[in-house]
N, C-alpha and C positions, 0 to 999 in steps of 0.2 A: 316631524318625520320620525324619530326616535320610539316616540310614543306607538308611533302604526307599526313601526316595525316593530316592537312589541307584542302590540296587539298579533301582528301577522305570525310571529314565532308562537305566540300562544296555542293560537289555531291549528298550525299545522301541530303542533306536539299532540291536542287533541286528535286530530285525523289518524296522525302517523303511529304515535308512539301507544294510546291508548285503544285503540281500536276504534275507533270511532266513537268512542264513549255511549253507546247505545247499546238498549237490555233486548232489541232484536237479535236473538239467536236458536230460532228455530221454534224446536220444541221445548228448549233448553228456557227454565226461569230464570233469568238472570236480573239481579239489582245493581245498577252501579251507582259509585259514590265518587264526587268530588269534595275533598278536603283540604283545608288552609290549614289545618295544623300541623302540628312539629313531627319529623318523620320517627320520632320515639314515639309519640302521641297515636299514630296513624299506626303503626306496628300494633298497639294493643286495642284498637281499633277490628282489625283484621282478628284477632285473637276471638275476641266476643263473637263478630259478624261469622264466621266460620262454624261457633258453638251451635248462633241460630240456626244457621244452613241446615245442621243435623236434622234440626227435627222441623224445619218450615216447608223445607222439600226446594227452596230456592237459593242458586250459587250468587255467592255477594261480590264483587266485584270495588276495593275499594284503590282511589288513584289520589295521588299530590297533585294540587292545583295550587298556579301563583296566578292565573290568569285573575281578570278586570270583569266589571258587567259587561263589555262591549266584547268580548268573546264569548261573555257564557251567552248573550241573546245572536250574537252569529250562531255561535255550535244550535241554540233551537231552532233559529229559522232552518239550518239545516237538517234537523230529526237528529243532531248525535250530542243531544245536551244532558246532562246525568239525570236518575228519580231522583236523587238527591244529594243536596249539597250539606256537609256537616262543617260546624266549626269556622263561620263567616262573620264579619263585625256588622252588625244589625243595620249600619248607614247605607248596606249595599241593596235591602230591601224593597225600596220605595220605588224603584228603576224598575225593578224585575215586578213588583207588581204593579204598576202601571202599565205594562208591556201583558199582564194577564200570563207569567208565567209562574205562579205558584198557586199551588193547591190549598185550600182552607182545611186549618187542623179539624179533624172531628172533634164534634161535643162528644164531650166525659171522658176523651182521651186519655187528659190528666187532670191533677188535682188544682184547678187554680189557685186554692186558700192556703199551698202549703209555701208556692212563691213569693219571693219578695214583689210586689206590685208592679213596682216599677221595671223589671225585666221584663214582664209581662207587656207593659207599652211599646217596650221594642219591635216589638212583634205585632201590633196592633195596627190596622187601616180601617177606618170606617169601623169601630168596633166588634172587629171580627178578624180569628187570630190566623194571622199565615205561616208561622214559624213558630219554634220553642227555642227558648234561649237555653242555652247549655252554661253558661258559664257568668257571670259579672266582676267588673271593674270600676273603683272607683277610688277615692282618693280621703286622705285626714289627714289632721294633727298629731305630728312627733314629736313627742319630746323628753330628754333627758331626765330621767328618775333621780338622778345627783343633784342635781342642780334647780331643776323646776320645784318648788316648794307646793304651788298652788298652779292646777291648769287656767289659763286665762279663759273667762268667759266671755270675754267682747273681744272685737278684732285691736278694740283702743288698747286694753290691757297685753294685747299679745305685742303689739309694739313697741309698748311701757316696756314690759319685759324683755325684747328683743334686744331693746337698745343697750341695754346692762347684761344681758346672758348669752346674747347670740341668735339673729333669726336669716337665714337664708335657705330661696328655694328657686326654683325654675322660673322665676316674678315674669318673664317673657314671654312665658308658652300661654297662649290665651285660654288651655284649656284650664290649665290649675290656676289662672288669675280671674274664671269667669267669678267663681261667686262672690266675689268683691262688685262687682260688675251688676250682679241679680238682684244684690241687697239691695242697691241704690233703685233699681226699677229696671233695669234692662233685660232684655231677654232676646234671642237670633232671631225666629222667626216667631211672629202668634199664632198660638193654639187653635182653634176655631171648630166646636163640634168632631172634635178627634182628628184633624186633619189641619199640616201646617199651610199658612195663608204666606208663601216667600216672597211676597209684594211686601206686605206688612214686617220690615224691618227693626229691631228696638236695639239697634246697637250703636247708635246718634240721636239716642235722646238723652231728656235734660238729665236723667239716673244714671246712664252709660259716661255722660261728661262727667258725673262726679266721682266715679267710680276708676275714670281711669288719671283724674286729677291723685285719687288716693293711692294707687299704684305706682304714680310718676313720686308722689311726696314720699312711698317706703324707700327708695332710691335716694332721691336727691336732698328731701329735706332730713328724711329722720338718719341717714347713712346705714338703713340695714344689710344693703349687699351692692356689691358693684355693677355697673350697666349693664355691663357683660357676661351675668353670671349664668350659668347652666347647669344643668342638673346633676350631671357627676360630680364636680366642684363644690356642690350645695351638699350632694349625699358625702362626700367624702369630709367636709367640712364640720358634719352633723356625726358623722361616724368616729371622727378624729377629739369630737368633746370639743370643737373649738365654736360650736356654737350649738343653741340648744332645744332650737324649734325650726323645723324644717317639714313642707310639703311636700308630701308623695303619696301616690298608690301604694296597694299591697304588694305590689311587684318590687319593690325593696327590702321584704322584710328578711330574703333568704339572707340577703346578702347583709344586713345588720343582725341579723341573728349569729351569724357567724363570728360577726368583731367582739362581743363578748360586752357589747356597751348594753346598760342598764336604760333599756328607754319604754316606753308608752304610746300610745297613739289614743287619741283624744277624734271627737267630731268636732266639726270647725264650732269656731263661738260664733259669739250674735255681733252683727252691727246694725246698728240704724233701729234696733230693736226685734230685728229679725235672724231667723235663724240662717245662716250661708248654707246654701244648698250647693254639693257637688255633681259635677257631671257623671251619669249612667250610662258607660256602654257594656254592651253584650255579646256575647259568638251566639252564633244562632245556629238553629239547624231548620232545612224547609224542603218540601214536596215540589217537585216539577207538575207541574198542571197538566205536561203532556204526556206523563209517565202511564202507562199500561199496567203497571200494580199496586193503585194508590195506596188501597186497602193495605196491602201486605209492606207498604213503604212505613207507614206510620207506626204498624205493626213494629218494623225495626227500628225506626227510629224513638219509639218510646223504650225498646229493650236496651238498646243501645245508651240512653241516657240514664238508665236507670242504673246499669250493671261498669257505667265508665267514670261516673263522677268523683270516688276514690283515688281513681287511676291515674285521671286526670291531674286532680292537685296533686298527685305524688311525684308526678313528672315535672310541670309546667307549675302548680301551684295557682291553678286556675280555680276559683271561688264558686262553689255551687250557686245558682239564680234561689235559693232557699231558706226562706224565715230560719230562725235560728235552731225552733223546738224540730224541723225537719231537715236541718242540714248535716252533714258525715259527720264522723266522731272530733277528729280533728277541728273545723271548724268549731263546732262545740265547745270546745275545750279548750281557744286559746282564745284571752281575753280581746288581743290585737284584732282577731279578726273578726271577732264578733262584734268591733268597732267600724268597720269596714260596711256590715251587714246594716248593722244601726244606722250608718249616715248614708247608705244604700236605699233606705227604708221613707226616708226624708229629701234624699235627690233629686236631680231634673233630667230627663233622660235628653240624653246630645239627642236633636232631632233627625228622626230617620227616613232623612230624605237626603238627595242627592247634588241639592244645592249647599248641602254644610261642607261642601269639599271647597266651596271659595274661600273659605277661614284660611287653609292651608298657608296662604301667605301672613295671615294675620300678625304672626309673631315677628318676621322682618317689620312690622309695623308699628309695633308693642317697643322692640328695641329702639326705633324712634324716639318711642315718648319719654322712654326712662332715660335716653341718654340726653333727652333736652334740645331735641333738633325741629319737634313739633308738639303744637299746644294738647292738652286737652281733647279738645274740638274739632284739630285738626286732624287728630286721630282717629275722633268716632266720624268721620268724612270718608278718608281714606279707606276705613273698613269698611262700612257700607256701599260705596261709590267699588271695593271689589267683586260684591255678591254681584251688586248689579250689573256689573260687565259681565262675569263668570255667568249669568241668568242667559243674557244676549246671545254668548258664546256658546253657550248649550243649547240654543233654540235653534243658530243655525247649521248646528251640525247634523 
């Protein structure tokens, strides 16, 4: 009930408050935009889109959206869905193009060889692109310049070390625990010809059971952090010098940058003899299929990405999707984050489809296992045995 009322408050703010969010007005060219980003973000947003207006001959129209897929495909059944949506996490993709609401980016729009790869997947169905990703996230190895002598190259070494220097992070959240998970063989959905097969489940196989036996042993057997730890606890832990290797995203580094600790960020080591790959997500940006100025959308949305990505990290600290020799100056230039790009470059993109949202409960499931209440096995059960109800549940709605 919650949820729909939601949903329904979404809608009407579209009807009510936005004008109907459609570029029908007359004679008048109008583009409108819905955006998830920060309403600082969206101000210099408006900034640029205004520049273009001067000289494209069309008024931009940009609006704050918190809505769901299930209002932006109400708002197009209805004709008042925006040309474009900027600044979305790439999982919301797979919905709306299945539904045949986005527009295929033109060839030689942009430059693909100047992107990182794997942002480029976010965006990909059937090998052919519906969006550009504006932005990437993903996650490394921190650690203490004081104290770390030598960065560990295997996950064995990073333990060895933990156990005498200090290692805690988020160990619950399934996203920064998958590549312990990957190394062993596991993986959410299989890949198949560019397109995920969400029948073909890898997260109860014999790779995922060992993977999450090593998770439950950083806890119980080796004592690196407690059942119940999370991530502010971990960052502040890591920030406080009381311990010396800690998992996070870049989205941490303002805030350790500021404490004045002397630290590093590393890509993950090897286990099993393989490299750990971390998860890739994206903010995208994409064409409505049923917009009236494709042309001229793409037109602004490449100006738009070109002239904001400065801006961007300046506010938000949001990571250009770009190789390193073609990313701002900033990224350039700080070693941290060109770490970021590196294990960006060797990643696994979160799959972008609409069944990854059954994870969601994952980590109530994770807390399970570290705390010793269920095996192994009975964990990679429990997670698989949720896709597959959340599959059920999506099919009858």
């Amino acid at each position: 009930m919650r949820r729909f009322c939601k949903y329904l408050c979404t809608l009407l703010i579209c009807i009510l408050f936005l004008g109907g969010c459609t570029n029908t007005q007359g004679d008048k060219k109008e583009i409108v935009i819905w955006s998830h980003l920060t309403d600082a973000e969206i101000a210099e947003l408006r900034i640029l889109a205004d520049k273009w207006s001067e000289t494209s001959g069309y008024k931009v129209k940009i609006h704050s959206d918190k809505g769901d897929n299930r209002a932006y495909i109400e708002a197009a059944k209805r004709g008042i869905e925006p040309d474009i949506e900027f600044g979305v996490s790439h999982d919301r993709m797979e919905k709306l193009n299945s539904e045949k609401l986005l527009a295929q980016v033109p060839d030689n729009l942009i430059d693909k060889n100047k992107y990182v790869s794997s942002s480029l997947e976010t965006v990909t169905f059937g090998n052919k692109m519906y969006g550009i990703p504006i932005s990437i996230e993903t996650y490394g190895l921190y650690y203490n310049k004081n104290k770390v002598k030598k960065v560990p190259e295997t996950l064995e070494e990073l333990i060895s070390q933990g156990e005498k220097l200090g290692f805690q992070y988020d160990i619950n959240n399934f996203y920064l625990s998958f590549p312990i998970l990957q190394a062993n063989g596991a993986y959410i959905f299989k890949k198949q010809n560019g397109s995920y097969n969400v029948k073909d489940i890898g997260l109860n196989n014999e790779g995922a059971i060992k993977g999450y036996t090593m998770i439950r042993d950083m806890v119980r057997k080796y004592k690196l952090m407690p059942e119940n730890i999370e991530s502010i606890t971990a960052r502040n832990s890591f920030k406080n010098g009381e311990t010396s290797f800690y998992i996070s995203g870049s989205w941490d580094l303002e805030e350790l940058n500021k404490s004045g600790l002397n630290y590093g960020v590393a890509a993950f080591p090897k286990y099993n003899g393989k490299q750990m790959m971390s998860f890739i997500t994206s903010q995208v940006v994409y064409v409505s299929s049923k917009s009236n100025y494709k042309e001229k959308d793409w037109e602004l949305v490449n100006y738009l990405i070109n002239n904001s990505k400065g801006k961007l990290f300046d506010i938000t600290g949001r990571i250009p999707p770009f190789k390193i020799d073609y990313n701002i100056k900033e990224v350039k230039d700080s070693e941290k984050l060109k770490t970021f790009i590196e294990q960006s470059q060797y990643g696994e993109v979160l799959p972008n489809v609409s069944e990854i949202q059954a994870l969601q409960d994952a980590n109530k499931i994770m807390m399970e296992l570290t705390a010793g209440k269920i095996t192994p096995e009975e964990c990679g059960k429990k997670i698989e045995q949720n896709i597959l109800d959340f599959i059920v549940k999506e099919k009858q709605k």
